[in-house]
C-alpha positions as CSV (number, residue, x, y, z in Angstrom):
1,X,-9.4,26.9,2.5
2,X,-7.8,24.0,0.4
3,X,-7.4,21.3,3.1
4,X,-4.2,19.7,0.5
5,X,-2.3,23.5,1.9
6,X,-1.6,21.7,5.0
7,X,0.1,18.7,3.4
8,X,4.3,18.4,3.8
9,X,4.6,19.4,0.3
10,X,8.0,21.8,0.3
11,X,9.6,19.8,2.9
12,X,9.4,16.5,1.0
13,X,10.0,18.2,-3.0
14,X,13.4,19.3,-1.2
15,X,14.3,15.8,-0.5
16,X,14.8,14.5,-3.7
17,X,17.9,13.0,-4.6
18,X,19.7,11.8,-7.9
19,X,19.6,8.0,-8.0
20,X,18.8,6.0,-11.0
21,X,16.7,2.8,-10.4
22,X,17.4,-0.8,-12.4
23,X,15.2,-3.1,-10.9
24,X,11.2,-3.0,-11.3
25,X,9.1,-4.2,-8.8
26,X,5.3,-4.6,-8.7
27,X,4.0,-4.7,-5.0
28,X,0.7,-6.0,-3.5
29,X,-0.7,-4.9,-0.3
30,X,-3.4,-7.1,0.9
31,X,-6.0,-6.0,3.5
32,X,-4.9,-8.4,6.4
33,X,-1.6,-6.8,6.7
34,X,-0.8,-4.6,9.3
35,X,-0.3,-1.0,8.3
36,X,2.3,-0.2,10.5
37,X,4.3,-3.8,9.0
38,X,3.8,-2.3,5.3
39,X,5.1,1.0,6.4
40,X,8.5,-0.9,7.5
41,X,8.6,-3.0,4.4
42,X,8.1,0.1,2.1
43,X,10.8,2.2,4.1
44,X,13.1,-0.4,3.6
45,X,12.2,-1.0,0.1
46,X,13.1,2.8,-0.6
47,X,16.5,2.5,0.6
48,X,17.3,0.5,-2.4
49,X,18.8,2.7,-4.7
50,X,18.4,-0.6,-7.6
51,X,14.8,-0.9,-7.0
52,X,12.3,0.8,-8.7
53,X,8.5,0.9,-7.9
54,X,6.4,0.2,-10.7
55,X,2.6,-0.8,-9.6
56,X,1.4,-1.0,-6.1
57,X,-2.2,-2.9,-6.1
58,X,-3.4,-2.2,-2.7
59,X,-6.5,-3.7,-0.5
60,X,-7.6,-2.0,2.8
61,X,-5.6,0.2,5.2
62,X,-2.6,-0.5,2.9
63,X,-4.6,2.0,0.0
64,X,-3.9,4.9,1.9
65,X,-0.2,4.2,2.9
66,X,0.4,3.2,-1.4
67,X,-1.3,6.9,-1.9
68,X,1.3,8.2,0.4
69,X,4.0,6.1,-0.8
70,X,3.1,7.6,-4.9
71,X,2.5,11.4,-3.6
72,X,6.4,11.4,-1.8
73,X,7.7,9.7,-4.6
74,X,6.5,12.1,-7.0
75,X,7.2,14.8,-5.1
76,X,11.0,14.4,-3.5
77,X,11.9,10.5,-4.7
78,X,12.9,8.2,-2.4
79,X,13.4,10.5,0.7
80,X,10.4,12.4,0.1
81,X,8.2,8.9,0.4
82,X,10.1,8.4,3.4
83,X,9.1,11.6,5.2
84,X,5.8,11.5,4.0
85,X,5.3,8.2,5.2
86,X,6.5,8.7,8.7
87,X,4.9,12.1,9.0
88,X,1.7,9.9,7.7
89,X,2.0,7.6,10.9
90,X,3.0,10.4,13.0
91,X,-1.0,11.6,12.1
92,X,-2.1,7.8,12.4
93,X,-0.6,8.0,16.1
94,X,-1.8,11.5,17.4
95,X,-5.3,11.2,15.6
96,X,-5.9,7.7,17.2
97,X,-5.3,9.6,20.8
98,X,-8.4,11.8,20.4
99,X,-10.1,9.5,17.5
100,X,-13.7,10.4,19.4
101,X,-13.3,14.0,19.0
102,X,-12.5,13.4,15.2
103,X,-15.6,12.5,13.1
104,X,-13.9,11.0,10.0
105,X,-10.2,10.7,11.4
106,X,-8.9,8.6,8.7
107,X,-10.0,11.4,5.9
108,X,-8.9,14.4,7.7
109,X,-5.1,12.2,8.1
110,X,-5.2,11.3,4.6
111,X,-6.4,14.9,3.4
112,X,-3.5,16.1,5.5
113,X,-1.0,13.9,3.9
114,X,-1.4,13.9,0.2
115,X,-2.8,16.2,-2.9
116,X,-4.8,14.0,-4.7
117,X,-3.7,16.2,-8.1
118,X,-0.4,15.2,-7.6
119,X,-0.9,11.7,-8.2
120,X,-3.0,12.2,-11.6
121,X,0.2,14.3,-13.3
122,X,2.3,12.5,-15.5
123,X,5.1,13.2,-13.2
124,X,3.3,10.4,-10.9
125,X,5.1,7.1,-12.3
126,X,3.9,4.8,-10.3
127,X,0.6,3.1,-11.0
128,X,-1.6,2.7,-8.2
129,X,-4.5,0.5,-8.3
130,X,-7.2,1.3,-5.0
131,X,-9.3,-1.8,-4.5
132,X,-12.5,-1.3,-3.1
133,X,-15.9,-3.1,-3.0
134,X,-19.6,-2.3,-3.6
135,X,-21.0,-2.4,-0.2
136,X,-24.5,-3.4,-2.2
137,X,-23.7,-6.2,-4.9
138,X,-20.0,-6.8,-3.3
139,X,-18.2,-6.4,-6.8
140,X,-14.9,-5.5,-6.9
141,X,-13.9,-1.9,-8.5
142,X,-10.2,-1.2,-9.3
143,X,-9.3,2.7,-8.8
144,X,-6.7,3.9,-10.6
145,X,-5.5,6.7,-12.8
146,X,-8.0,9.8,-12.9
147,X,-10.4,7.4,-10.9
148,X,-8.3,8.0,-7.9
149,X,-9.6,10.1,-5.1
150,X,-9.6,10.8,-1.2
151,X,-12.8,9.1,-1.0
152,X,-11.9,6.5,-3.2
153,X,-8.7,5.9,-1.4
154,X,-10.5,6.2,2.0
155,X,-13.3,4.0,1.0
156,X,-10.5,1.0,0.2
157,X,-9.8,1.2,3.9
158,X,-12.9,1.1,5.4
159,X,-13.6,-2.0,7.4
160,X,-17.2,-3.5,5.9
161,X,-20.2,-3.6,8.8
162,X,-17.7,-1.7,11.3
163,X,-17.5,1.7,9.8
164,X,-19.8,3.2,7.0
165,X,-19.5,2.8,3.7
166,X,-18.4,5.7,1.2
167,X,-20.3,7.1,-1.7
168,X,-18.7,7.4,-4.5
169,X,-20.5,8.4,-7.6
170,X,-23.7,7.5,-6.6
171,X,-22.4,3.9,-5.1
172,X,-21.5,3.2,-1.7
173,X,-18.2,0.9,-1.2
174,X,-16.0,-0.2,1.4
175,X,-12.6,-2.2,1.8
176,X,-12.2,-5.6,-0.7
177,X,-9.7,-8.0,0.7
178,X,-10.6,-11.2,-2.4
179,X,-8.3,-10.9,-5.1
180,X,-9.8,-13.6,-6.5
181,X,-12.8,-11.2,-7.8
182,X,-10.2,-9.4,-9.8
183,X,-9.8,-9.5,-13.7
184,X,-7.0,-11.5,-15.1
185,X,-3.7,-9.3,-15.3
186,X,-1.8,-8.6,-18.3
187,X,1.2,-9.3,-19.8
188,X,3.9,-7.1,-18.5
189,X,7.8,-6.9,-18.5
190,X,9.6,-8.7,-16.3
191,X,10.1,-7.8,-12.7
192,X,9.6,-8.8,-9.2
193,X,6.1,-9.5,-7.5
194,X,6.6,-8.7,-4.3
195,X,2.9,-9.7,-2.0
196,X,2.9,-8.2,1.7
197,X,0.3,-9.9,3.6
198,X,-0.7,-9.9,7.6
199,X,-0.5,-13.9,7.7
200,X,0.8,-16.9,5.6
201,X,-3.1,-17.5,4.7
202,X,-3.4,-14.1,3.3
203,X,-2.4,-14.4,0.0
204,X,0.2,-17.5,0.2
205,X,-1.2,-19.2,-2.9
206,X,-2.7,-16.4,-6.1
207,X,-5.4,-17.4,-7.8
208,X,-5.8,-18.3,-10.8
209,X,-7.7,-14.9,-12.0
210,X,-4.7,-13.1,-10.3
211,X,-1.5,-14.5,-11.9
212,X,0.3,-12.7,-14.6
213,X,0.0,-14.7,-18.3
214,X,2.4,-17.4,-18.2
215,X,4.7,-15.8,-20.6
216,X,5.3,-12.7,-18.1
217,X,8.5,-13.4,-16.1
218,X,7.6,-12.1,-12.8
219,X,8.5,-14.1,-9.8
220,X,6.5,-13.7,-6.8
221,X,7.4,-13.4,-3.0
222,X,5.6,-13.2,0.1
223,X,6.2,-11.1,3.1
224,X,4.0,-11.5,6.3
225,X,4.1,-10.5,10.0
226,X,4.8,-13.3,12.2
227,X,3.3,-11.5,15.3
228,X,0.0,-10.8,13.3
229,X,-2.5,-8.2,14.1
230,X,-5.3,-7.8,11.8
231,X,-5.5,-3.4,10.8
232,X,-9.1,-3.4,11.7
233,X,-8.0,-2.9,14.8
234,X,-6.1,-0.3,14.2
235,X,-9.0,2.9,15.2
236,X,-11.2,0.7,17.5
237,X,-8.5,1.1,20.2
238,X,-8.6,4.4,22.4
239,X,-5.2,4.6,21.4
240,X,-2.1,3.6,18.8
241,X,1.2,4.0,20.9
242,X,4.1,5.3,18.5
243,X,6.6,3.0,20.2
244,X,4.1,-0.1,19.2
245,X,3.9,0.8,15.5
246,X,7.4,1.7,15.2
247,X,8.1,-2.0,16.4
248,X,5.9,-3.5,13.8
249,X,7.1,-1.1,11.3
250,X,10.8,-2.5,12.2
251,X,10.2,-6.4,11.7
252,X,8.2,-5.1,8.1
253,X,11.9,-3.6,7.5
254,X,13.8,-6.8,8.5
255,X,11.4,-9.1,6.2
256,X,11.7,-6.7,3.7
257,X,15.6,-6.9,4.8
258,X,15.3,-10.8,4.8
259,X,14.1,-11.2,1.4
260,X,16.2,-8.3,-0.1
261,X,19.0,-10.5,0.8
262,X,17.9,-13.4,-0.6
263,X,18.8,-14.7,-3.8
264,X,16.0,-14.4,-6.8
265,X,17.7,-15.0,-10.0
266,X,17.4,-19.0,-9.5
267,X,13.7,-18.4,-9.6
268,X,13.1,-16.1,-12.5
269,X,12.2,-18.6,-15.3
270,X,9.9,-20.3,-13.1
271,X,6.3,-19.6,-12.8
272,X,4.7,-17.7,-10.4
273,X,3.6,-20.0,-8.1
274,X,6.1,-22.5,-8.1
275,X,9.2,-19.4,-7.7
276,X,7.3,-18.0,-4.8
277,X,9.3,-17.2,-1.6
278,X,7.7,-17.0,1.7
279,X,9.5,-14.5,4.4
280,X,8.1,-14.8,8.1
């Protein structure tokens, strides 16, 4: 039996609606965020009918929630990544309840929650980039496009030394949280850069290897959770109450709300680092 039958797929391509987006944005999930506080900024993000998701480049836990994010998209729009984000935590919660019964709990949720095929059809707009490290020379490998797969997803949020690693191809890799091991970006059209980390030393200042070329115009901003908690947590307790992620995924919507409010167009000849916002 094809484990992707059990995913919400005709209940989330009903949802979609007609909307037309203006404004691109390119999002960064780094490790040290809280799941359950990018879940909140997303679902806020997707109530904004003149935003429109361009790239997500995503480190750790984050990987899996970007995966879900792409698959509703491309199946019902905006509403559809909605509900399949929500019925994703829903899984997150309930798994975490009996996690010692469950051998692999975070690939039997993620298996549950997307079809990998979706996200390598054309029809899949949104470019999503699965970081992930070799758990024996520690370099950094970017899956994306036809690279993308559960385990490739699932082995982005795999905490190094606490969990196992995942093969993939031969190679055994875990979560990557350095951005500064990543190959310079390239140009691309203007937009916003919008960075959710877990705590204003996440990713408060990009390195040099991570900025766009100095001729993209793509002002960055950074969201972070002032009541921290790291995601490595987040299957090490003998249980996730939905009432506690349902709080952090509410102040992830009110920074998202917070910086959705505020002004950018003062910013947007500036470079990157000198536009940046900070959102607590």
């Amino acid at each position: 039996m094809q484990i992707q039958a059990t995913t919400d797929e005709a209940f989330i391509a009903g949802a979609r609606p007609a909307m037309e987006d203006r404004q691109l944005i390119d999002i960064t999930l780094a490790s040290d965020a809280h799941g359950a506080f990018v879940w909140g900024v997303l679902d806020r993000l997707l109530d904004e009918p003149r935003l429109s998701f361009r790239s997500i480049t995503a480190s750790g836990f984050g990987g899996m929630e970007a995966a879900v994010l792409a698959y509703g998209l491309a199946l019902g729009g905006r509403r559809g990544a909605k509900t399949a984000l929500t019925n994703f935590w829903r899984r997150v919660s309930h798994a975490s309840m009996s996690v010692a019964a469950i051998a692999n709990p975070l690939k039997s949720i993620l298996e549950q929650s997307i079809d990998i095929a979706e996200l390598h059809k054309n029809s899949c707009q949104l470019k999503l980039n699965i970081l992930a490290s070799n758990a024996s020379t520690d370099t950094v490998t970017i899956f994306s496009g036809d690279q993308l797969s559960i385990d490739a997803i699932l082995a982005g949020a795999t905490v190094p030394f606490l969990f196992p690693a995942v093969e993939i191809n031969g190679d055994t890799y875990w979560g990557e949280g350095d951005f500064s091991a990543l190959p310079p970006m390239q140009p691309i059209e203007a937009g916003h850069w919008l960075i959710v980390s877990g705590k204003p030393s996440g990713c408060m200042t990009p390195c040099a290897a991570y900025r766009p070329a100095a001729n993209a115009v793509n002002p960055a901003s950074v969201l972070f959770d002032s009541h921290h908690r790291t995601s490595a947590a987040l299957f090490t307790r003998p249980w996730t109450d939905w009432g506690e992620l349902t709080d952090m995924r509410d102040r992830g919507r009110q920074r998202a709300e917070d910086w959705l409010l505020a002004d950018h167009s003062a910013s947007s000849e500036s470079s990157v680092v000198d536009s940046k916002n900070r959102y607590v």
